[in-house]
Wavefront OBJ file of the C-alpha trace (Angstrom):
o trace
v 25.289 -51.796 -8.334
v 21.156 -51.652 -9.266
v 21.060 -49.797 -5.624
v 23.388 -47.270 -6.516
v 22.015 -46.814 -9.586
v 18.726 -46.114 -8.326
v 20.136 -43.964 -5.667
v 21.377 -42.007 -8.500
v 18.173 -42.011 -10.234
v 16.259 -40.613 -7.461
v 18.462 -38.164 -6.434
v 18.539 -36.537 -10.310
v 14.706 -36.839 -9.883
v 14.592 -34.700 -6.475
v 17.022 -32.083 -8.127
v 14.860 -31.590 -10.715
v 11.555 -31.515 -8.993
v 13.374 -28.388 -6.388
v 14.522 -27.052 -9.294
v 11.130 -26.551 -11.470
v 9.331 -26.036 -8.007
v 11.677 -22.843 -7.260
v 11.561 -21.570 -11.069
v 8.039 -21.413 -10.632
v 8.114 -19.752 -7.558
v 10.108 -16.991 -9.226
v 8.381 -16.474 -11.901
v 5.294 -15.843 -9.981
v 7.551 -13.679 -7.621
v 8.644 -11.569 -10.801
v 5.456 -11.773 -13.039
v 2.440 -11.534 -10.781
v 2.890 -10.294 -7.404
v 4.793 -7.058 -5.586
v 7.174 -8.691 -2.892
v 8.679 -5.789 -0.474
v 12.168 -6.075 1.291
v 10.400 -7.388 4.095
v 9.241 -10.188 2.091
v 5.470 -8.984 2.125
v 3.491 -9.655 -0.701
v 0.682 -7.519 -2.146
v -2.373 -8.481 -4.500
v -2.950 -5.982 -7.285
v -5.536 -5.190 -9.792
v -5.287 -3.434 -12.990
v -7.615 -0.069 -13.940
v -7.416 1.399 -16.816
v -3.761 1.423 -18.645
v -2.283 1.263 -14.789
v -1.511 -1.674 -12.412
v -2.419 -0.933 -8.579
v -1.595 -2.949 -5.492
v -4.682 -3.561 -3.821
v -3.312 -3.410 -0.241
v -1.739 -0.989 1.576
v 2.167 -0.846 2.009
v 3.421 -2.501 5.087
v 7.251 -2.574 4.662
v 9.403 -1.638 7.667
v 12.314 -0.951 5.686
v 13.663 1.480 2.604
v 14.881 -1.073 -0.407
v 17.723 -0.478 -0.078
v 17.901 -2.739 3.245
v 18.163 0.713 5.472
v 15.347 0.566 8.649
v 12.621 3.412 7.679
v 12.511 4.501 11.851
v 9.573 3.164 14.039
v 8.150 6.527 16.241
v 4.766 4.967 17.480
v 4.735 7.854 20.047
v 2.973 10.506 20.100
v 4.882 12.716 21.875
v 8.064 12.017 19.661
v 6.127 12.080 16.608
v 5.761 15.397 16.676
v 8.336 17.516 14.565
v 9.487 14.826 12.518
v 11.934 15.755 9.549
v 12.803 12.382 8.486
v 11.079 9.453 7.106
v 9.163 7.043 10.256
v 6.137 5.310 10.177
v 3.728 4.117 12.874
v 1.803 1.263 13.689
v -2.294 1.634 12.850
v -4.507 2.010 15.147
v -7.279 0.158 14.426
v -8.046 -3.507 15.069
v -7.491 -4.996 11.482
v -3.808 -3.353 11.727
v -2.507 -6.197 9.334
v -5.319 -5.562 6.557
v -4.850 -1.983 6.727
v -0.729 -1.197 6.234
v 1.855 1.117 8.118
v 1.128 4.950 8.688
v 3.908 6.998 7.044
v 4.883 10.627 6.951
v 5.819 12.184 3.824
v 9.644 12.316 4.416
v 9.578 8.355 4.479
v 7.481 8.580 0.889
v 10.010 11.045 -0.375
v 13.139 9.396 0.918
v 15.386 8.323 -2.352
v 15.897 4.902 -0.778
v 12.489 4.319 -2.138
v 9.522 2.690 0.211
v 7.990 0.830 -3.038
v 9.381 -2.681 -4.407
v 10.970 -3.211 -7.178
v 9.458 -2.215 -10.103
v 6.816 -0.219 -8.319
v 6.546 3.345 -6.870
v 4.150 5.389 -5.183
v 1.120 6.567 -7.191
v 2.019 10.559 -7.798
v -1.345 13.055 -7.780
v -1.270 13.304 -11.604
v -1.563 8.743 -11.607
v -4.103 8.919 -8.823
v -6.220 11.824 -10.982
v -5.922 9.258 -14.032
v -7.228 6.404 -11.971
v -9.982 8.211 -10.768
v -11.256 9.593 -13.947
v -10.855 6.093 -15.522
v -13.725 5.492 -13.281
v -15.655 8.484 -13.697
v -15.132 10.922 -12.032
v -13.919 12.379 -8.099
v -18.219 12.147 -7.112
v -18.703 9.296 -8.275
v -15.786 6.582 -7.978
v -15.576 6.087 -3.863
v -18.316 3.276 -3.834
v -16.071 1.510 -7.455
v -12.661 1.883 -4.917
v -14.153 0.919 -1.381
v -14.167 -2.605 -0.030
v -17.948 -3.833 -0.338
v -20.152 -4.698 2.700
v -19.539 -3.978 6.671
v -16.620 -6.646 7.605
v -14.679 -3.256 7.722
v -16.697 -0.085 7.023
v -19.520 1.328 8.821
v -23.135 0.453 7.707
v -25.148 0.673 5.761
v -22.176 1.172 3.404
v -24.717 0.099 0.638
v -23.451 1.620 -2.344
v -19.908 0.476 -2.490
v -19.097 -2.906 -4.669
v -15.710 -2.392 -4.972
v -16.475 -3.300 -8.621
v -12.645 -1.753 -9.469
v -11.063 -4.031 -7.166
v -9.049 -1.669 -5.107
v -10.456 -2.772 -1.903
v -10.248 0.264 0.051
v -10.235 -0.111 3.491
v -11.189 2.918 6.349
v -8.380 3.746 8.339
v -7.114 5.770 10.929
v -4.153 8.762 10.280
v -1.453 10.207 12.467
v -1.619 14.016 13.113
v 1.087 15.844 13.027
v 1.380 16.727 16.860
v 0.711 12.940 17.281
v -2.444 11.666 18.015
v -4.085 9.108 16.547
v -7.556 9.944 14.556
v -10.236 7.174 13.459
v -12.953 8.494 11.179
v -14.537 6.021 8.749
v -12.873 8.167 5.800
v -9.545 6.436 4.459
v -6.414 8.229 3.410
v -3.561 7.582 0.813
v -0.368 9.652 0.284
v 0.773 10.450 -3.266
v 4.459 11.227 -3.929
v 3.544 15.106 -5.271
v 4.609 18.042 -2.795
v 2.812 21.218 -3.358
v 3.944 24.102 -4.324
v 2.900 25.614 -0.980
v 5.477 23.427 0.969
v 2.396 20.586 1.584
v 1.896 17.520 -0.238
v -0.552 16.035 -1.642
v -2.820 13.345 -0.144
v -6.371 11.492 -1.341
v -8.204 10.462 1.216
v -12.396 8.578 0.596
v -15.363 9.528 2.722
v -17.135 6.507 4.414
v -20.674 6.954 3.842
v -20.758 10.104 1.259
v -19.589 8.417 -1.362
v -16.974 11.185 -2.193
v -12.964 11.622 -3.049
v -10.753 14.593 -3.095
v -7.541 15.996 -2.530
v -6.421 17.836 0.686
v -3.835 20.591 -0.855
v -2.483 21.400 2.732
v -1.320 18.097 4.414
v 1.432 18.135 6.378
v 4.601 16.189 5.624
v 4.768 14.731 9.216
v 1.168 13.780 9.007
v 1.017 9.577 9.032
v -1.102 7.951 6.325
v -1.391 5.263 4.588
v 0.171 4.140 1.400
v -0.420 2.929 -2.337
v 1.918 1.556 -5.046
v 1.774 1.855 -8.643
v 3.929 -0.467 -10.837
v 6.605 1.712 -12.836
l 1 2 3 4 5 6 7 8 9 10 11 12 13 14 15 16 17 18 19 20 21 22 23 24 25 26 27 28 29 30 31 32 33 34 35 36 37 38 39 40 41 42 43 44 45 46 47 48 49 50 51 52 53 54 55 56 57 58 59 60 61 62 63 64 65 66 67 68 69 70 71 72 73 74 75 76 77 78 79 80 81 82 83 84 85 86 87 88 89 90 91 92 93 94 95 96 97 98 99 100 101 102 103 104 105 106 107 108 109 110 111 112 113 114 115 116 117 118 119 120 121 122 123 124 125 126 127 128 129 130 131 132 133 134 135 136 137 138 139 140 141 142 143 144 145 146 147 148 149 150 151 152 153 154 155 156 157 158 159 160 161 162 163 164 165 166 167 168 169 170 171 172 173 174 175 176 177 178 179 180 181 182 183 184 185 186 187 188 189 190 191 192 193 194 195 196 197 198 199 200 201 202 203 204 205 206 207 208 209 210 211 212 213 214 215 216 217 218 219 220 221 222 223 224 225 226
């Protein structure tokens, strides 16, 4: 009888201990940290009023569930319509994200977790005034030192915590380009049948908008949470 007792004892003592153990787990989950369908999860950092992910977006599907289609070609890149994305180029691939066209950002199965979206040009403008200013806020946004970026790379101290990382982009007739600028998509088309993109210059020190990027271009990606 004192066996089964104790048998009893320890078993109520291991449901309890899985039980706190996954609450905890969830409430991190929910609280803290982005998780994607994919089951990625993604650091943040909060400037200003808004909360940022401090990574970029590597989710291979909508969240919905639906596959967001993998073109890595070139060739059949070209003339996309539809939401894809791309592998990057470059050798820190798993730092540095997806490359996505427009069409996947736009798609109303949404790329972003729950409770997140991507940043729009009006939330990225906010951001970067919060920290003074489009020539003078690339060193506060770019990963510090030359693990990643070009030397000397001496004024950035990534003292926002954004950790911006150079990348590469996809054109839109499909090749691959590597510059030690990085580029960001915001969810804003313009008016001009283009949408709107960000993209940080390695070594100037400098941020602004292309108006005229093409929705089948491939770049990188940015969450804000809602």
């Amino acid at each position: 009888m004192r066996n089964i007792i104790r048998s009893l004892v320890s078993l109520a003592i291991l449901l309890v201990s899985l039980f706190l153990i996954n609450s905890c787990k969830k409430d991190t989950n929910n609280n803290n940290e982005p998780v994607d369908f994919d089951g990625n999860h993604y650091q943040t950092v909060k400037i200003g009023t808004q909360v940022w992910m401090s990574e970029n977006l590597k989710v291979t599907h909508y969240r919905n569930g639906d596959p967001i289609q993998y073109v890595n070609d070139g060739n059949a890149w070209k003339g996309l319509t539809t939401g894809a994305y791309c592998n990057n180029s470059i050798s820190d691939a798993a730092a540095n994200g997806n490359l996505y066209n427009w069409y996947a950002v736009n798609d109303i199965r949404k790329l972003a977790p729950v409770g997140w979206h991507v940043a729009s040009y009006d939330e990225w403008t906010l951001m970067i005034n919060y920290l003074g200013g489009a020539d003078k806020v690339a060193g506060k946004l770019k990963e510090a030192g030359t693990a990643h970026w070009k030397g000397p790379n001496s004024e950035s101290n990534n003292s926002s915590g954004f950790t911006a990382l150079p990348n590469t982009y996809r054109e839109p007739d499909g090749p691959d380009v590597i510059f030690d600028f990085c580029y960001f998509w915001t969810s804003t088309a313009t008016s001009d049948g283009y949408a709107w993109s960000w993209v940080i210059a390695g070594n100037s020190i400098v941020t602004y908008p292309f108006n005229a990027t093409f929705k089948n271009t491939g770049i990188t990606v940015r969450c804000i949470k809602d």
